[in-house]
PyMOL Python script that loads the backbone (N, CA, C, O; Angstrom):
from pymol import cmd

cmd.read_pdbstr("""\
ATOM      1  N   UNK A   1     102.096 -98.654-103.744  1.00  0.00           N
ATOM      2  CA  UNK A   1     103.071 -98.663-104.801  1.00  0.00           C
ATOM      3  C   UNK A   1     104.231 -99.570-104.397  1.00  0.00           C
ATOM      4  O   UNK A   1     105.007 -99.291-103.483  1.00  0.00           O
ATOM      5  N   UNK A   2     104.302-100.773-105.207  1.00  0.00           N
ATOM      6  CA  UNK A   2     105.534-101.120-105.020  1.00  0.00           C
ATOM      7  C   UNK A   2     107.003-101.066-105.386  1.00  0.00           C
ATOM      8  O   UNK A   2     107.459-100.914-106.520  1.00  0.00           O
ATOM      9  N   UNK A   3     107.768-101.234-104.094  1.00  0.00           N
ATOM     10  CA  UNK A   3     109.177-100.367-104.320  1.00  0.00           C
ATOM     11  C   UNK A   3     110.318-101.394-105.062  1.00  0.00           C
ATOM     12  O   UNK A   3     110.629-102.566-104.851  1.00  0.00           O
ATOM     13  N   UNK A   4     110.707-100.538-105.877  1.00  0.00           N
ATOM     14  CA  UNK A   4     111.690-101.868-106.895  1.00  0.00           C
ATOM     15  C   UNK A   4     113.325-101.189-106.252  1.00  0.00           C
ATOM     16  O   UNK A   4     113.833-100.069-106.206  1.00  0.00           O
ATOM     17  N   UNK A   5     113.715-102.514-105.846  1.00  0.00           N
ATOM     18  CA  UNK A   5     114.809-102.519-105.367  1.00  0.00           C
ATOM     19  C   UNK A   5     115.747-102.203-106.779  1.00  0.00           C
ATOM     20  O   UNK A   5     115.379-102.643-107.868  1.00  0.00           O
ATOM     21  N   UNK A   6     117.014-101.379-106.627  1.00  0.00           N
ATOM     22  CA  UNK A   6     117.593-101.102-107.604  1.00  0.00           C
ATOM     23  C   UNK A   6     118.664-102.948-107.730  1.00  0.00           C
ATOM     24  O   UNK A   6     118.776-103.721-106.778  1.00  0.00           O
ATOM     25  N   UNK A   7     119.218-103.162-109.027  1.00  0.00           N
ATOM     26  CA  UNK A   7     120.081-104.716-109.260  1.00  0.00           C
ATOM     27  C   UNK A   7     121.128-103.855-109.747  1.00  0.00           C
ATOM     28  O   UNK A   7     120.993-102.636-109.849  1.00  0.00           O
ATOM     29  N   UNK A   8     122.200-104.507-110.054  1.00  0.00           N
ATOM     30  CA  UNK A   8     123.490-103.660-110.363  1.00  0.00           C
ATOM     31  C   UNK A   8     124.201-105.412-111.425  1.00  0.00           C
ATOM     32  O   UNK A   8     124.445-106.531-110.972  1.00  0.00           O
ATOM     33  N   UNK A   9     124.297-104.957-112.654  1.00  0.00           N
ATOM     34  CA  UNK A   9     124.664-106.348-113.436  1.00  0.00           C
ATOM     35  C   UNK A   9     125.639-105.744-114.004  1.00  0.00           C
ATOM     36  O   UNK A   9     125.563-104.691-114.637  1.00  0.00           O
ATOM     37  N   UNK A  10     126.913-106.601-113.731  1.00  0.00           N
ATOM     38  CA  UNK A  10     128.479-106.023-114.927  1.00  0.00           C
ATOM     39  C   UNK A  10     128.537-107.093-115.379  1.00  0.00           C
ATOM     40  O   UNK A  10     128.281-108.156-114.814  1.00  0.00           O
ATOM     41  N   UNK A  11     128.992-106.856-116.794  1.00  0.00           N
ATOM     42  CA  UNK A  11     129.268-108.213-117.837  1.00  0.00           C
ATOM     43  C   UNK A  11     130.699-107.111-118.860  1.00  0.00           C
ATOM     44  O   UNK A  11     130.866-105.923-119.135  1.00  0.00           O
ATOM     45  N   UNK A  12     131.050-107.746-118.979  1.00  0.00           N
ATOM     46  CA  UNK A  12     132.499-107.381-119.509  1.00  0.00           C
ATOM     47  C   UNK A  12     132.622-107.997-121.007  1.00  0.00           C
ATOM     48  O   UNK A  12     133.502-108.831-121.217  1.00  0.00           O
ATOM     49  N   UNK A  13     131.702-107.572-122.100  1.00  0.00           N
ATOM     50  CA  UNK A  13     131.832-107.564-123.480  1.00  0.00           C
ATOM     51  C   UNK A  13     133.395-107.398-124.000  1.00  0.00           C
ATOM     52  O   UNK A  13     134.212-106.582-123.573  1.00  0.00           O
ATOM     53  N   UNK A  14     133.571-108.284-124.927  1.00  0.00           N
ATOM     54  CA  UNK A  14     134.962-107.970-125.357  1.00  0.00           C
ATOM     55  C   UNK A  14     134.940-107.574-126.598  1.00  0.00           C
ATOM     56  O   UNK A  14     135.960-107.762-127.262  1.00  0.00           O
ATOM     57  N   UNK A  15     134.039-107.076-127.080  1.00  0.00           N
ATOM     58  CA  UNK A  15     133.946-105.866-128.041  1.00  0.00           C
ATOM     59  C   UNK A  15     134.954-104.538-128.131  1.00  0.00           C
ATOM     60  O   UNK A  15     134.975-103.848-127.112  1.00  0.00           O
ATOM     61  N   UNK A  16     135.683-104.164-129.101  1.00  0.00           N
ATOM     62  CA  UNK A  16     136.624-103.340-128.804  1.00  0.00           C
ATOM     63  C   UNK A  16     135.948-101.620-128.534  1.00  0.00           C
ATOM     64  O   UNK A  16     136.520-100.706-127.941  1.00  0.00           O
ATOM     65  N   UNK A  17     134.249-101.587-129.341  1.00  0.00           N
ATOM     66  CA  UNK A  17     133.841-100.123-128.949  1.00  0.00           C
ATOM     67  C   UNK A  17     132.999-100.044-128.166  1.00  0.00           C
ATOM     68  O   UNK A  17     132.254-101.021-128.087  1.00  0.00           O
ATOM     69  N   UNK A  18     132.743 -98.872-127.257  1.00  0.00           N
ATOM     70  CA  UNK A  18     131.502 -98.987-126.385  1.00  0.00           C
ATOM     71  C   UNK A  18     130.357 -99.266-126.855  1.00  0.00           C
ATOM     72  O   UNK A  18     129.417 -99.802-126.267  1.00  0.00           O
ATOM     73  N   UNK A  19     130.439 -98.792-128.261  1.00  0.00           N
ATOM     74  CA  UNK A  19     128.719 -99.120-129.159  1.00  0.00           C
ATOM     75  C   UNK A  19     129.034-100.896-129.165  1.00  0.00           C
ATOM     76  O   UNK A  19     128.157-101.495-128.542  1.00  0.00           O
ATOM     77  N   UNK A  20     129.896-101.620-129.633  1.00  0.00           N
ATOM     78  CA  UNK A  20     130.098-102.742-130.069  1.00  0.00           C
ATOM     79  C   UNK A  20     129.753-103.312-128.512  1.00  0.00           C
ATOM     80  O   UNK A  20     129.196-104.404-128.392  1.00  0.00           O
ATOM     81  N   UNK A  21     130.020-102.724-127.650  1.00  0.00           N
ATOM     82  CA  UNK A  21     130.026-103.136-126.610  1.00  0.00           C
ATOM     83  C   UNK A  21     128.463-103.041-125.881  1.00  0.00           C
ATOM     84  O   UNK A  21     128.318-103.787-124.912  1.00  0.00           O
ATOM     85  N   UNK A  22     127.380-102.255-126.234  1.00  0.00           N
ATOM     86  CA  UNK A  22     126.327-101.889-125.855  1.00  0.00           C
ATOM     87  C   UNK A  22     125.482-103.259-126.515  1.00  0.00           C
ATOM     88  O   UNK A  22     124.573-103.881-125.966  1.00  0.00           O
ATOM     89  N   UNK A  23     126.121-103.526-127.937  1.00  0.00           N
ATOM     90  CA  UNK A  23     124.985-104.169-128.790  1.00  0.00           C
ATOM     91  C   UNK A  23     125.287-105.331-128.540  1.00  0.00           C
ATOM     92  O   UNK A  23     124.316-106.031-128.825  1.00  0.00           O
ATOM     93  N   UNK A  24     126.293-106.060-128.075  1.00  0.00           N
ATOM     94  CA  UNK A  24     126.766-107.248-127.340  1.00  0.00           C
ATOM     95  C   UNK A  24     125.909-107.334-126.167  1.00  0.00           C
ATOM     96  O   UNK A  24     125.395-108.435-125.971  1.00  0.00           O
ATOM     97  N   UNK A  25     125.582-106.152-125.134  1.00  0.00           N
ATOM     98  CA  UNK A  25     124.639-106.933-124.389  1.00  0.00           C
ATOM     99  C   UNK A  25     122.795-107.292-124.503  1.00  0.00           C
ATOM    100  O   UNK A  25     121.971-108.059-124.006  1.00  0.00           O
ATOM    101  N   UNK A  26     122.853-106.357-125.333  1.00  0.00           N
ATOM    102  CA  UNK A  26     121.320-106.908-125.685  1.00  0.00           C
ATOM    103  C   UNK A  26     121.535-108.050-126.687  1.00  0.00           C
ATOM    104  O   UNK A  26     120.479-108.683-126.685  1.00  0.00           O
ATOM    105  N   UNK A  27     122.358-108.587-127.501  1.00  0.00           N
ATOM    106  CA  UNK A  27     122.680-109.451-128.401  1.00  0.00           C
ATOM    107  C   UNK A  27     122.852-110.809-126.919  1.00  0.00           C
ATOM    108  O   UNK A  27     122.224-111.835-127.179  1.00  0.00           O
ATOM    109  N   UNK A  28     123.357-110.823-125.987  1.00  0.00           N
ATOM    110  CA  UNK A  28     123.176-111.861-125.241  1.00  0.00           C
ATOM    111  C   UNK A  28     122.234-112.138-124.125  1.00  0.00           C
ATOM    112  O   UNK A  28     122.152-113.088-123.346  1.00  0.00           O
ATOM    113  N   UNK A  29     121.434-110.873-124.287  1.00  0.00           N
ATOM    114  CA  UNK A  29     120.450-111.380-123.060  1.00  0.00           C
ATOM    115  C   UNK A  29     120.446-111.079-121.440  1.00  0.00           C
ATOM    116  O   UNK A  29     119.581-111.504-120.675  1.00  0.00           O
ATOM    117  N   UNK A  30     121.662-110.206-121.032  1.00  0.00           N
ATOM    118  CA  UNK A  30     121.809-109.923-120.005  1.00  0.00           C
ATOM    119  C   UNK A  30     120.630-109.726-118.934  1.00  0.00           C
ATOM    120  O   UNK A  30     120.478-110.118-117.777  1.00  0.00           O
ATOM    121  N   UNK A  31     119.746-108.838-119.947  1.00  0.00           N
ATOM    122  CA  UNK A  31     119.044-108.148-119.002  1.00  0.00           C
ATOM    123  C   UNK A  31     117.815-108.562-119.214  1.00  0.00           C
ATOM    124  O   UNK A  31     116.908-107.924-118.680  1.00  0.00           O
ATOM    125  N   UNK A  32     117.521-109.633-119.974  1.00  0.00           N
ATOM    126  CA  UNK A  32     116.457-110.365-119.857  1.00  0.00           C
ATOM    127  C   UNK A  32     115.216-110.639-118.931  1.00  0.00           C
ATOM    128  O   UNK A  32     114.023-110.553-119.220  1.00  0.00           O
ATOM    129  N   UNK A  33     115.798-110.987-117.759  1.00  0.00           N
ATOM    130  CA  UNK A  33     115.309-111.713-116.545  1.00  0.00           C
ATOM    131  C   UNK A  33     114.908-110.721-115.685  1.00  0.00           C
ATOM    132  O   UNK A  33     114.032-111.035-114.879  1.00  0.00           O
ATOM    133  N   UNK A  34     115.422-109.375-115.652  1.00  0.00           N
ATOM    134  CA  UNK A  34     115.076-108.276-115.043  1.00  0.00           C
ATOM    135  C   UNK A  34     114.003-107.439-115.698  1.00  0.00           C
ATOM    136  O   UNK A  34     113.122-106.783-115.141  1.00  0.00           O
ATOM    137  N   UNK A  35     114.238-107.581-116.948  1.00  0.00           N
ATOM    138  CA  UNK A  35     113.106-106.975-118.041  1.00  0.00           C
ATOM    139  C   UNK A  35     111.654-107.780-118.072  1.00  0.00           C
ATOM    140  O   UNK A  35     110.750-107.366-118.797  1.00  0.00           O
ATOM    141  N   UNK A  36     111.527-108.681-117.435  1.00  0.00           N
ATOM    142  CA  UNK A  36     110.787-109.813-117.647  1.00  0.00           C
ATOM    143  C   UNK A  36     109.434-109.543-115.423  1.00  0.00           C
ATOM    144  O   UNK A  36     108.403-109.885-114.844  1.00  0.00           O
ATOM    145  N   UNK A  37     110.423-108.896-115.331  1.00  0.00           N
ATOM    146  CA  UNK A  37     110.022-107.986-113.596  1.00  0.00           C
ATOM    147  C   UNK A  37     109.211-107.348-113.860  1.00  0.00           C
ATOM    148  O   UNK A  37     108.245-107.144-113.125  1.00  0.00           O
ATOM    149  N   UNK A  38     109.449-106.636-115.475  1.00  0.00           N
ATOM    150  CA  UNK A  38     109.079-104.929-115.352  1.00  0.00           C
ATOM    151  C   UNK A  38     109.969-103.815-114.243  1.00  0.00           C
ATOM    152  O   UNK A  38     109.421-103.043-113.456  1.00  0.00           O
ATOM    153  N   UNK A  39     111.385-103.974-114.427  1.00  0.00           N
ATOM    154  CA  UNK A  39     112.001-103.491-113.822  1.00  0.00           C
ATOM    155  C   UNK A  39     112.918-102.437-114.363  1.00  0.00           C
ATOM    156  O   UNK A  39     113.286-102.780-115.487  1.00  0.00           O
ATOM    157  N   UNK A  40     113.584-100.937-113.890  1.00  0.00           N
ATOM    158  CA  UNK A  40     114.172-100.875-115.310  1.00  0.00           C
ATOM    159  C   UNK A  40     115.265-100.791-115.676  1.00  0.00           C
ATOM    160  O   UNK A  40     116.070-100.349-114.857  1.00  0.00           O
ATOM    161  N   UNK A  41     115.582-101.031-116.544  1.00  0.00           N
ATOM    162  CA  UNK A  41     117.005-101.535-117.096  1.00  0.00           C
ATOM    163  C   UNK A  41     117.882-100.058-118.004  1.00  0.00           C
ATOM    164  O   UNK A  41     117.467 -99.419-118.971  1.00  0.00           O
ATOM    165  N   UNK A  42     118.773 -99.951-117.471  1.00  0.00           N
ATOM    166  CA  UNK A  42     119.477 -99.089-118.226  1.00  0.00           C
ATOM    167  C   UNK A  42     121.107 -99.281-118.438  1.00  0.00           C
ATOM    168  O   UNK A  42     121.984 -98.697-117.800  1.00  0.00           O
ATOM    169  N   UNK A  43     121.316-100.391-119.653  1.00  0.00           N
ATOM    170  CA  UNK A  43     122.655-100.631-120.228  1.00  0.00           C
ATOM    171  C   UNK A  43     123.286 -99.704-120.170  1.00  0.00           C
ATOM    172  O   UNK A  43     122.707 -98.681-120.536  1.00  0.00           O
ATOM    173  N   UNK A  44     124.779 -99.552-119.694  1.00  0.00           N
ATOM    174  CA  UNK A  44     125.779 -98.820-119.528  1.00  0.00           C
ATOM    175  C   UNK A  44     126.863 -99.651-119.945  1.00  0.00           C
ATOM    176  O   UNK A  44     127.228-100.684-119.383  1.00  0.00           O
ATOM    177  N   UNK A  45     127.481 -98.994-121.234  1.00  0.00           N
ATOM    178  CA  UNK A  45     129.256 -99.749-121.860  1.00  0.00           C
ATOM    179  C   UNK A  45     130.142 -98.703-121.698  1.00  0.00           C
ATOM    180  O   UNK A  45     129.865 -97.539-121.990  1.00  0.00           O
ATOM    181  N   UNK A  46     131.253 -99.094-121.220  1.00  0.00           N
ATOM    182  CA  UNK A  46     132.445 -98.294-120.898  1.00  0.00           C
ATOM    183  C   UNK A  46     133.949 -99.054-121.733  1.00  0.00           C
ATOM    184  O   UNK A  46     134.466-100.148-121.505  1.00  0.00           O
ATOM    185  N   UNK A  47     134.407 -97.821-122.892  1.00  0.00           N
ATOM    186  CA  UNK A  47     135.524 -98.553-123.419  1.00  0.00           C
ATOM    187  C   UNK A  47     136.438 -98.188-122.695  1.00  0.00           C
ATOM    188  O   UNK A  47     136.413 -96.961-122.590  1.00  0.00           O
ATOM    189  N   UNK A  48     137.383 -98.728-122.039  1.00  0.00           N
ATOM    190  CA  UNK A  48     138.843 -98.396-122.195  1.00  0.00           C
ATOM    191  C   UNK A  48     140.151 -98.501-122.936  1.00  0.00           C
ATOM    192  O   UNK A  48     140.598 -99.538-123.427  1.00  0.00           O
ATOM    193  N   UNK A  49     140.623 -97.503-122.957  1.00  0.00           N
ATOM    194  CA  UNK A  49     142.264 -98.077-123.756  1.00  0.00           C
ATOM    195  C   UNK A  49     143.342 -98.752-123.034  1.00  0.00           C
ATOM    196  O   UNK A  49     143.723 -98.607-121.872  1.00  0.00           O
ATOM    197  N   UNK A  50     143.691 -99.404-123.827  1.00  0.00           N
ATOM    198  CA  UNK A  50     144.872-100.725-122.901  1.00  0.00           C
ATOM    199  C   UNK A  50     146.066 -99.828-123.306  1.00  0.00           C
ATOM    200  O   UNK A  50     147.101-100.394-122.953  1.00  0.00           O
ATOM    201  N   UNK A  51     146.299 -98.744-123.861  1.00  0.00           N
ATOM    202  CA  UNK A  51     147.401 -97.864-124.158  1.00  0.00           C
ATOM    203  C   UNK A  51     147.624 -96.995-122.604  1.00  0.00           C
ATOM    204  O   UNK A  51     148.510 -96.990-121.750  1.00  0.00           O
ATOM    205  N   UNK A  52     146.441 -96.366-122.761  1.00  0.00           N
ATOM    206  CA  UNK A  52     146.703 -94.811-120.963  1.00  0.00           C
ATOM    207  C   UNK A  52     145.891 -95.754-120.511  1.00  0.00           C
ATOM    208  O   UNK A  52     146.831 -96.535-120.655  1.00  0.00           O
ATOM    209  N   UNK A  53     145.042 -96.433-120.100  1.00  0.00           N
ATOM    210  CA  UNK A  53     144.663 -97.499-119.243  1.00  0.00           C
ATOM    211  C   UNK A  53     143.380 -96.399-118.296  1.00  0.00           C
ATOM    212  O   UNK A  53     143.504 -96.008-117.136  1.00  0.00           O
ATOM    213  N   UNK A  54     142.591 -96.209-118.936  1.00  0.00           N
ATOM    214  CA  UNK A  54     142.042 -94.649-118.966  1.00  0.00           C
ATOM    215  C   UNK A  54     140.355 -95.079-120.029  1.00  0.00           C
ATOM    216  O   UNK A  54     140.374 -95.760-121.055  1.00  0.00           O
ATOM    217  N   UNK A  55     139.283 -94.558-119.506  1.00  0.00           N
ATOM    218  CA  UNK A  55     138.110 -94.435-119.630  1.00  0.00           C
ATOM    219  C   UNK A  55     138.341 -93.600-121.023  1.00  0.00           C
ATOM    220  O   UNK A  55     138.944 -92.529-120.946  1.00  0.00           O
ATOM    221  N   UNK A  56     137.865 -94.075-122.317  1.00  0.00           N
ATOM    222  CA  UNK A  56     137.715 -93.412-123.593  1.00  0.00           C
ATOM    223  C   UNK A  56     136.811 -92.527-124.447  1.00  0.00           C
ATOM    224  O   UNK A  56     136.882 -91.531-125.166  1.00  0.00           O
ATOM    225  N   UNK A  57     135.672 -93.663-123.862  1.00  0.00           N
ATOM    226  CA  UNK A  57     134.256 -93.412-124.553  1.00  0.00           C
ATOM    227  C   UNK A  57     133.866 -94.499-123.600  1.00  0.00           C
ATOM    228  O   UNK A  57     134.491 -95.351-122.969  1.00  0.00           O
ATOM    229  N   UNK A  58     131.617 -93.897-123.821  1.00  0.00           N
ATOM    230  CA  UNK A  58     131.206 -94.560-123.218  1.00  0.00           C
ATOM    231  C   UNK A  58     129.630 -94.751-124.113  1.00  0.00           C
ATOM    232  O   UNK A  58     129.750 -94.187-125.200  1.00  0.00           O
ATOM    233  N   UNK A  59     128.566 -95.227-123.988  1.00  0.00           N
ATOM    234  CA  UNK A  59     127.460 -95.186-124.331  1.00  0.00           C
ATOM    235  C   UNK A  59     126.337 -95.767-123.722  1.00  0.00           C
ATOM    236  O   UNK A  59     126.257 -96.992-123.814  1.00  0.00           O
ATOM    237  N   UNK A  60     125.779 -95.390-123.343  1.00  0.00           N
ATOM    238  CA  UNK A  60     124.277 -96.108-122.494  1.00  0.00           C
ATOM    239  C   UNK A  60     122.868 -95.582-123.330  1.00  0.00           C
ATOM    240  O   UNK A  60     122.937 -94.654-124.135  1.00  0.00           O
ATOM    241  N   UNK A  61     121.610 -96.285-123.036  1.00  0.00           N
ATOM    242  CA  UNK A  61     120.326 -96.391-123.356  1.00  0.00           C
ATOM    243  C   UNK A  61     119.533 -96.916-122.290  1.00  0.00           C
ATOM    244  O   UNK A  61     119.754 -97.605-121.294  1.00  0.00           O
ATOM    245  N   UNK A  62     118.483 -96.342-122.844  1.00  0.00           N
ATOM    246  CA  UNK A  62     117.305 -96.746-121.840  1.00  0.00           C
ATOM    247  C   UNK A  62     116.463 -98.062-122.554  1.00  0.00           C
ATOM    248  O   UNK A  62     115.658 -97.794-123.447  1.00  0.00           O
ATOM    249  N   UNK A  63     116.585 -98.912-122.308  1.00  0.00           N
ATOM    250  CA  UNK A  63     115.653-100.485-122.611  1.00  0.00           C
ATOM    251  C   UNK A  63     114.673-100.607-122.034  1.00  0.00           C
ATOM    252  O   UNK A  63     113.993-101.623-122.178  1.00  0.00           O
TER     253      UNK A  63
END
""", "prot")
cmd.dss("prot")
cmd.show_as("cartoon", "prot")
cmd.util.cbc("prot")
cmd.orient("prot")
């Protein structure tokens, strides 16, 4: 069995919601090249507020 090294990819969508922010990265392709391994990919968006400067909402999926 071969062992799949875990990858760690941040991309910083400037989408103002975490959803807006989720669909921005499959809308550009991020994870393309890793998906293309058979490796697996699990998008993670994190909004913050520029008000409390503080974690708001978040949303992830399995691709």
């Amino acid at each position: 069995m071969k062992k799949v090294q875990p990858h760690h990819k941040m991309a910083l969508p400037t989408s103002p919601t975490s959803r807006g922010a989720l669909a921005q990265l499959g809308e550009k392709g991020y994870a393309d090249r890793y998906r293309a391994r058979g490796e697996p990919i699990h998008p993670v968006a994190v909004e913050f507020s520029r008000a409390t400067r503080n974690v708001v909402a978040f949303a992830a999926e399995r691709a």
